[in-house]
C-alpha positions as CSV (number, residue, x, y, z in Angstrom):
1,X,112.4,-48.4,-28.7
2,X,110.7,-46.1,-26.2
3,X,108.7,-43.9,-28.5
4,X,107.4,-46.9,-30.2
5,X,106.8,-49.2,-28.0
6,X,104.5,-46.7,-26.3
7,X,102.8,-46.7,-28.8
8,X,102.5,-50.7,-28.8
9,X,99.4,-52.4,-26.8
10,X,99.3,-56.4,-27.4
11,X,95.3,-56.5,-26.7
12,X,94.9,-60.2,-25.6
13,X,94.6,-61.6,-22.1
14,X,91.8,-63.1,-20.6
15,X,88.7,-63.6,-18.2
16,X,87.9,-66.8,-15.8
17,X,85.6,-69.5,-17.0
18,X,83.7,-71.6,-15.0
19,X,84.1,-74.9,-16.6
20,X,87.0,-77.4,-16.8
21,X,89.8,-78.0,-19.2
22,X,88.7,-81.7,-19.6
23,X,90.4,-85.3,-19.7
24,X,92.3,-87.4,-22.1
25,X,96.6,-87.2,-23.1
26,X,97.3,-89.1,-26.2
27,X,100.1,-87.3,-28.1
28,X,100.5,-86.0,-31.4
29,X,102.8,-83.3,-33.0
30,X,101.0,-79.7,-33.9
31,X,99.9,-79.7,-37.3
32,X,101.0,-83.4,-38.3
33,X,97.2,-83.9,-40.0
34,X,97.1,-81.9,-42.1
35,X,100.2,-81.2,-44.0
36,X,98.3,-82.1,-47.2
37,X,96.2,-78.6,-46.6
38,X,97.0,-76.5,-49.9
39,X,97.8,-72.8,-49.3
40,X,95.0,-71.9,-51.5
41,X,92.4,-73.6,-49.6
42,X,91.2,-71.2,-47.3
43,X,90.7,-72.1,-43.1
44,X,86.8,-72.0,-41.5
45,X,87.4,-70.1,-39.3
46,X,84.1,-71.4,-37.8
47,X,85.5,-74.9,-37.6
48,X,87.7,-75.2,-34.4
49,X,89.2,-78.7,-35.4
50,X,90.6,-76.7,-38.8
51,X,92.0,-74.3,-36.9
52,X,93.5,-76.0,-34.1
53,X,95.1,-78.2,-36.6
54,X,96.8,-75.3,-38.7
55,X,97.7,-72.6,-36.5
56,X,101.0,-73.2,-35.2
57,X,101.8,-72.7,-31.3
58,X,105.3,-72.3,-30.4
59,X,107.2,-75.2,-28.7
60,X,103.5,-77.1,-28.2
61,X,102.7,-80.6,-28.7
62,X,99.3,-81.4,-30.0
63,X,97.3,-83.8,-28.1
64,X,94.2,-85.6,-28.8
65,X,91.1,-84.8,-26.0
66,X,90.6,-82.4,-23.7
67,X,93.4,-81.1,-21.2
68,X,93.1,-82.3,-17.5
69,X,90.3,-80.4,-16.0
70,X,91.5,-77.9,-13.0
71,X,92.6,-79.2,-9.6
72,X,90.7,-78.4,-6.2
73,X,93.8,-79.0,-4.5
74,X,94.2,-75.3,-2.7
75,X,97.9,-74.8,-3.4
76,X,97.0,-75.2,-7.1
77,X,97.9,-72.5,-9.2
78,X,95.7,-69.4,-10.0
79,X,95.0,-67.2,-13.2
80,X,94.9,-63.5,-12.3
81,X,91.9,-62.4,-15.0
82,X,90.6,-59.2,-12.8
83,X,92.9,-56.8,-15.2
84,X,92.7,-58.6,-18.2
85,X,90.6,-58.1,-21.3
86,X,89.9,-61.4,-23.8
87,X,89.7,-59.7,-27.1
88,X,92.9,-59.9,-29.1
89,X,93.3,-59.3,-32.6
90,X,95.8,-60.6,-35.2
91,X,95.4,-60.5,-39.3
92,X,95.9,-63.5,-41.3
93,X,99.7,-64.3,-42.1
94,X,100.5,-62.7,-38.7
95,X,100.9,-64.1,-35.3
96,X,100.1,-63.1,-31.4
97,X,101.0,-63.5,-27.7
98,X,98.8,-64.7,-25.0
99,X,100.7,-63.5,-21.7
100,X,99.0,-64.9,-19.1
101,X,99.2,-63.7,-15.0
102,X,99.4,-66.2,-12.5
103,X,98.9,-64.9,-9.0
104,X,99.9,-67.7,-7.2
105,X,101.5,-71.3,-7.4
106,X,104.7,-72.3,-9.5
107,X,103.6,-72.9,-13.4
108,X,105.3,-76.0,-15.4
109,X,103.4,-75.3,-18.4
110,X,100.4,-74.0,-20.2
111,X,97.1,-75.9,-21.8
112,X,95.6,-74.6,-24.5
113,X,92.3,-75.7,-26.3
114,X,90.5,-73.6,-29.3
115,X,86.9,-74.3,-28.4
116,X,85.3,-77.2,-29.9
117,X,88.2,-78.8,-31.1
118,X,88.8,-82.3,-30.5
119,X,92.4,-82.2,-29.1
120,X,94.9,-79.3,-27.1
121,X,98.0,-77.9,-27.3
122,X,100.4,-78.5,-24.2
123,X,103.4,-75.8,-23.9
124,X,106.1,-76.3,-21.8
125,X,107.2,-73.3,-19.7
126,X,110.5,-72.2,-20.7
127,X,112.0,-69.6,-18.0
128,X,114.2,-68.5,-20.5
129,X,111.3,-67.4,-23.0
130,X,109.9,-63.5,-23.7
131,X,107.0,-62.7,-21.8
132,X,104.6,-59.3,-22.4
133,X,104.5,-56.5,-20.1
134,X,103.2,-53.7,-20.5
135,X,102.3,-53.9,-24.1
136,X,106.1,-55.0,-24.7
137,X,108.0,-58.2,-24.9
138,X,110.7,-58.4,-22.2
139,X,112.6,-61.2,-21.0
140,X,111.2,-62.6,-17.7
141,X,111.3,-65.4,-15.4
142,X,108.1,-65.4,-13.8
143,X,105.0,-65.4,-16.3
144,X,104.4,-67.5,-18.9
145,X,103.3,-66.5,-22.8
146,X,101.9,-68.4,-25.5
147,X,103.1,-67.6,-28.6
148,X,100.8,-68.4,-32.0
149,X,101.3,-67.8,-35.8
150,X,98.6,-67.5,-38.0
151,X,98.2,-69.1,-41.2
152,X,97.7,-66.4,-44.3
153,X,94.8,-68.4,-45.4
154,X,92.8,-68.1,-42.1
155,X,89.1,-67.3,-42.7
156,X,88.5,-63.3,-41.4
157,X,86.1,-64.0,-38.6
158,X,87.1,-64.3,-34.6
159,X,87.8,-68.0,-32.5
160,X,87.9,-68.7,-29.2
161,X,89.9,-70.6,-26.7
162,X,90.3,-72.0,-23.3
163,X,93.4,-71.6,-21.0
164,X,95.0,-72.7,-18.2
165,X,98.2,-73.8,-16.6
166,X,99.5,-76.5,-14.5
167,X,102.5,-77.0,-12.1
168,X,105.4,-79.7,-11.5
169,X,102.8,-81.5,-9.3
170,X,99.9,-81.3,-12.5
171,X,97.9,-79.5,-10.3
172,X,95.7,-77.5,-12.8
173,X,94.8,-73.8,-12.6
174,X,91.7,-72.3,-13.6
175,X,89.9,-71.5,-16.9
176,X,90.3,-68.6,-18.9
177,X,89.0,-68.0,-22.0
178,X,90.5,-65.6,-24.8
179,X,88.8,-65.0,-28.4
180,X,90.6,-64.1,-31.2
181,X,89.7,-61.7,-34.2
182,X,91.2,-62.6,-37.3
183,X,91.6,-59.7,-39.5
184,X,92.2,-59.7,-43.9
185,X,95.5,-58.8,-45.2
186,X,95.7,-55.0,-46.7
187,X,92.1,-53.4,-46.9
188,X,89.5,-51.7,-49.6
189,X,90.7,-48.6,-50.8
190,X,93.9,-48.2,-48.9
191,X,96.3,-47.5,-51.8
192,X,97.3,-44.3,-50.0
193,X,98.8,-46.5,-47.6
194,X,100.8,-48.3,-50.2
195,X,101.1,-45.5,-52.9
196,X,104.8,-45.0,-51.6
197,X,106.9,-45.1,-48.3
198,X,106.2,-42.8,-45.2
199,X,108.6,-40.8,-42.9
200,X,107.6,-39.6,-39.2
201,X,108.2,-36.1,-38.7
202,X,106.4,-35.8,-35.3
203,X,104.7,-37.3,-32.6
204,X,101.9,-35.8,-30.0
205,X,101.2,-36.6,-26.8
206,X,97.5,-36.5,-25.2
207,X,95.2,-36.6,-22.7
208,X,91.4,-36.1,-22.9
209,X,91.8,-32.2,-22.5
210,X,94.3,-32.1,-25.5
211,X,97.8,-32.2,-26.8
212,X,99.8,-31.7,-24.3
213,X,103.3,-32.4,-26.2
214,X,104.6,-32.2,-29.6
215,X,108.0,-34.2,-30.3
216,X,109.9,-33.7,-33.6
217,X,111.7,-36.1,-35.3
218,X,115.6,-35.9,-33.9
219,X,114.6,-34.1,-30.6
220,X,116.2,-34.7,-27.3
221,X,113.6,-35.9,-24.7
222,X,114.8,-35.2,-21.2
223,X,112.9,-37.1,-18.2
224,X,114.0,-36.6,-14.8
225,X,112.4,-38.0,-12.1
226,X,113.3,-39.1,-8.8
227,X,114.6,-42.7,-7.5
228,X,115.2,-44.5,-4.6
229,X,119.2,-45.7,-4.8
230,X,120.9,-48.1,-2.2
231,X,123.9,-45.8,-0.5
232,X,127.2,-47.5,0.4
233,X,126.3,-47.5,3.4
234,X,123.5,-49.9,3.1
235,X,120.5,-47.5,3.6
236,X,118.3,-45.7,0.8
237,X,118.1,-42.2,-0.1
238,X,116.0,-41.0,-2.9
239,X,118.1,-38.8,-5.5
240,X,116.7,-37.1,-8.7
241,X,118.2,-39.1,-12.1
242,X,117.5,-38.1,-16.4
243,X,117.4,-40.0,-18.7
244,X,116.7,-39.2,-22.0
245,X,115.7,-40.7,-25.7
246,X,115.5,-39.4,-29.5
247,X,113.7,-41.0,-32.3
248,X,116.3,-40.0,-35.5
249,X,114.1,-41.7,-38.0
250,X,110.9,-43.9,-38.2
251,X,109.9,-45.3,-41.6
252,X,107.0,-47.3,-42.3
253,X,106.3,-49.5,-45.9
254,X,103.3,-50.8,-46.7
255,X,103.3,-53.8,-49.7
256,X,99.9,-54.2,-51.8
257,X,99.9,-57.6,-50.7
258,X,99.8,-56.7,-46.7
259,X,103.4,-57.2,-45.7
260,X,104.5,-54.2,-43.6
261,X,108.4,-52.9,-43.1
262,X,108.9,-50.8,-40.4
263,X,112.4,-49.3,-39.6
264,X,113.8,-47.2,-36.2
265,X,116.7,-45.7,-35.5
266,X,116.9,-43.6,-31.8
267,X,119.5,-43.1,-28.8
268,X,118.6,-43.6,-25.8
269,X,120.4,-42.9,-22.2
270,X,119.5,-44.7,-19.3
271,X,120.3,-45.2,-15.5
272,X,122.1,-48.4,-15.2
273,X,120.3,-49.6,-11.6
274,X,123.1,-52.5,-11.3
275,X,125.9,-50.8,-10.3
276,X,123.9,-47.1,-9.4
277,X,124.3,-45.8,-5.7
278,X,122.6,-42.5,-4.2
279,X,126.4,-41.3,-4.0
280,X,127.1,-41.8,-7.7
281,X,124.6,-42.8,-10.7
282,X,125.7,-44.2,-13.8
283,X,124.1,-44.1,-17.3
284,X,124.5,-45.7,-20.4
285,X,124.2,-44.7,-23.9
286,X,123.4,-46.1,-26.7
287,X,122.4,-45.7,-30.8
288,X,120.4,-48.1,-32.1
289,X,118.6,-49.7,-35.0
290,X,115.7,-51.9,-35.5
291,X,114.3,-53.4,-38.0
292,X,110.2,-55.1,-37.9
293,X,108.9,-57.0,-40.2
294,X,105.0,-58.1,-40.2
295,X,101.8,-57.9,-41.8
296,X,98.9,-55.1,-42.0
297,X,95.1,-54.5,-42.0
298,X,93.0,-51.8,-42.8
299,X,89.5,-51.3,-42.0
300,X,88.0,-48.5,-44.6
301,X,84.6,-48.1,-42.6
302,X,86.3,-47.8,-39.2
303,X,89.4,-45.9,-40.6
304,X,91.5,-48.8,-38.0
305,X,94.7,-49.8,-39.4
306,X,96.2,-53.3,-37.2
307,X,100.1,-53.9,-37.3
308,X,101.6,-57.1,-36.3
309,X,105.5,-56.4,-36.6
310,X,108.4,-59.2,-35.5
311,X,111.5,-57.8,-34.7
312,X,113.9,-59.2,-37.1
313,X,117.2,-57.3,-36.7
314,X,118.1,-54.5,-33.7
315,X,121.1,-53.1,-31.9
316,X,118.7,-54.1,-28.8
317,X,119.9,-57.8,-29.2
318,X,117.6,-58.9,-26.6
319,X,114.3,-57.4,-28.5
320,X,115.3,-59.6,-31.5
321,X,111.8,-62.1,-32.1
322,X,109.7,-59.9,-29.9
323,X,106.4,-59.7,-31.6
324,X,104.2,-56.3,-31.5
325,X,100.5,-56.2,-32.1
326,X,99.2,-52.3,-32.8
327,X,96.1,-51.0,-33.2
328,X,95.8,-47.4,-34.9
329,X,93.0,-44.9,-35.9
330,X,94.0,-43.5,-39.2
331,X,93.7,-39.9,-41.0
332,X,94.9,-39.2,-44.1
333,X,95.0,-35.5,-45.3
334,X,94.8,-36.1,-49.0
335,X,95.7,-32.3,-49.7
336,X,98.6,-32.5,-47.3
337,X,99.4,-35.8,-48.0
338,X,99.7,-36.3,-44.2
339,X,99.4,-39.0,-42.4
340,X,98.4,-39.5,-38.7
341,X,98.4,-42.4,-37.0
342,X,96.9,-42.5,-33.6
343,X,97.4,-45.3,-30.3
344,X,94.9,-44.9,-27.5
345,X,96.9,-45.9,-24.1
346,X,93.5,-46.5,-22.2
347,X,90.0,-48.3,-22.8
348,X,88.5,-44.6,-22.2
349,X,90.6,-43.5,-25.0
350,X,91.4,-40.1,-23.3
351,X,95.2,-40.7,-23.7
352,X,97.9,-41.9,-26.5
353,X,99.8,-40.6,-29.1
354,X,99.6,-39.8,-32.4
355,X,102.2,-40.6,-35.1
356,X,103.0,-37.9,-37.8
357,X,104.0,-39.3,-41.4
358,X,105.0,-37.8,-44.8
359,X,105.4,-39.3,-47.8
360,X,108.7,-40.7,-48.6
């Protein structure tokens, strides 16, 4: 999914705290109290002990009290924060990631507590799990993620939360704290998003003096760059390799009641780096399809549409569950009936691309 999942940026992660995570350990399954919650009632968002008890964190246990507060033991672990931002943004029915960077120590699992709230989550680490990089899910034995669905009858409003991490000695990490903007489903006069299905035709390329490349739907992309290969003979030698992609189709769907359908078929042919040696480099090819599934958000005054898409079928096997959380700036050409949909790469947003739609 290259020319998507440029386009994806998963805006949570997080910034150090000063306080603790806390003190007591009595267990309780997540979201045992209040199964008698009707659908129709809706969440305060403003009331953390509401919405610790109803969101639903993957493979957690819910504990009463506060998480064990951080260790001053030096060969505790540590939170990298320096890169990370702590705004994320979900809409209600959706879900996010939390990937979280730990610089140094071994991590046996995660502690997370929404702010106010009366009792934590405690998430195992599970090497096996998908972690974020880059804006994209991978599969990854090093950092661990916390993954969290959002109930559809969430207030819209933002809440906050406190994490940290501990290691097979329960030595505790640091503090960091991430909010969380919960956005409504669909949006005020967005029917032209919904009016029928859309098509990409092209993408564009950018940088702060312009476009700088224009991609149609079903062309080639060539890339070749050089590599540093192992030789047979043990040393390294840097060789130029290409690999290349093609988006054959991207279709989006928008429902009235903010469900969003979005469907990809591309090739792509890449240097296989297992078996590649500076004498002889091998590629693979593939065709592929993938199906995501999610929920939408549109913000009439800001013209900002938010995507949170599951994959839920791919040729990519491996990208199966990964969760993408996108953030666009919208135009609509009424007279054109063209869509543009465009992804800032940076915080200066003086580089992305831009998505080009037709009605279907």
């Amino acid at each position: 999914m290259k020319k998507l999942t440029q386009l994806l940026s998963m805006l949570f992660t997080i910034t150090i705290l000063l306080s603790a995570c806390g003190g007591d350990d009595d267990d309780d399954d997540n979201n045992d109290d209040n199964d008698d919650m009707s659908p129709d009632t809706t969440i305060d968002i403003s009331d953390p002990v509401a919405v610790s008890a109803e969101i639903v964190v993957a493979g957690a246990t819910d504990i009463d009290g506060d998480p064990p507060a951080p260790s001053t033991d030096a060969n505790a672990p540590l939170i990298d924060a320096d890169d990370f931002d702590n705004d994320l943004i979900s809409t209600q029915g959706g879900s996010l990631v939390i990937d979280i960077d730990v610089s140094s120590g071994d991590v046996a699992g995660t502690y997370l507590q929404i702010k106010g709230s009366d009792s934590y989550f405690d998430i195992p680490f599970n090497p096996n799990g998908r972690v974020l990089k880059r804006g994209r899910l991978l599969q990854n034995d090093e950092a661990p993620a916390i993954e969290i669905a959002i109930p559809d009858n969430l207030g819209i409003g933002t809440f906050c939360a406190d994490v940290c991490v501990y290691d097979s000695e329960a030595r505790v990490s640091n503090i960091v704290e991430v909010c969380v903007e919960i956005t409504e489903l669909g949006g005020a006069n967005s029917d032209f998003l919904t009016g029928n299905g859309w098509t990409a035709v092209s993408f564009e390329d950018f940088d702060e003096a312009g476009v700088i490349e224009e991609i149609e739907i079903g062309e080639l992309v060539v890339d070749t760059f050089p590599i540093s290969l192992q030789c047979s003979d043990g040393s390294f030698e840097t060789v130029d390799v290409t690999e290349s992609d093609r988006t054959d189709k991207l279709d989006v769907t928008f429902a009235v009641n903010g469900g969003v359908t979005v469907t990809i078929e591309e090739f792509e042919r890449d240097l296989d780096f297992d078996v590649s040696t500076c004498e002889q480099q091998v590629y693979t090819e593939e065709d592929a399809t993938t199906t995501l599934i999610g929920t939408w958000s549109y913000n009439e005054t800001s013209k900002e549409l938010i995507m949170v898409l599951k994959v839920t079928s791919s040729t990519f096997t491996e990208d199966i569950g990964d969760i993408e959380v996108i953030e666009f700036d919208v135009e609509f050409d009424e007279a054109t009936g063209t869509l543009r949909l465009t992804q800032d790469f940076d915080d200066d947003g003086d580089g992305g691309e831009t998505i080009i739609l037709e009605a279907s």
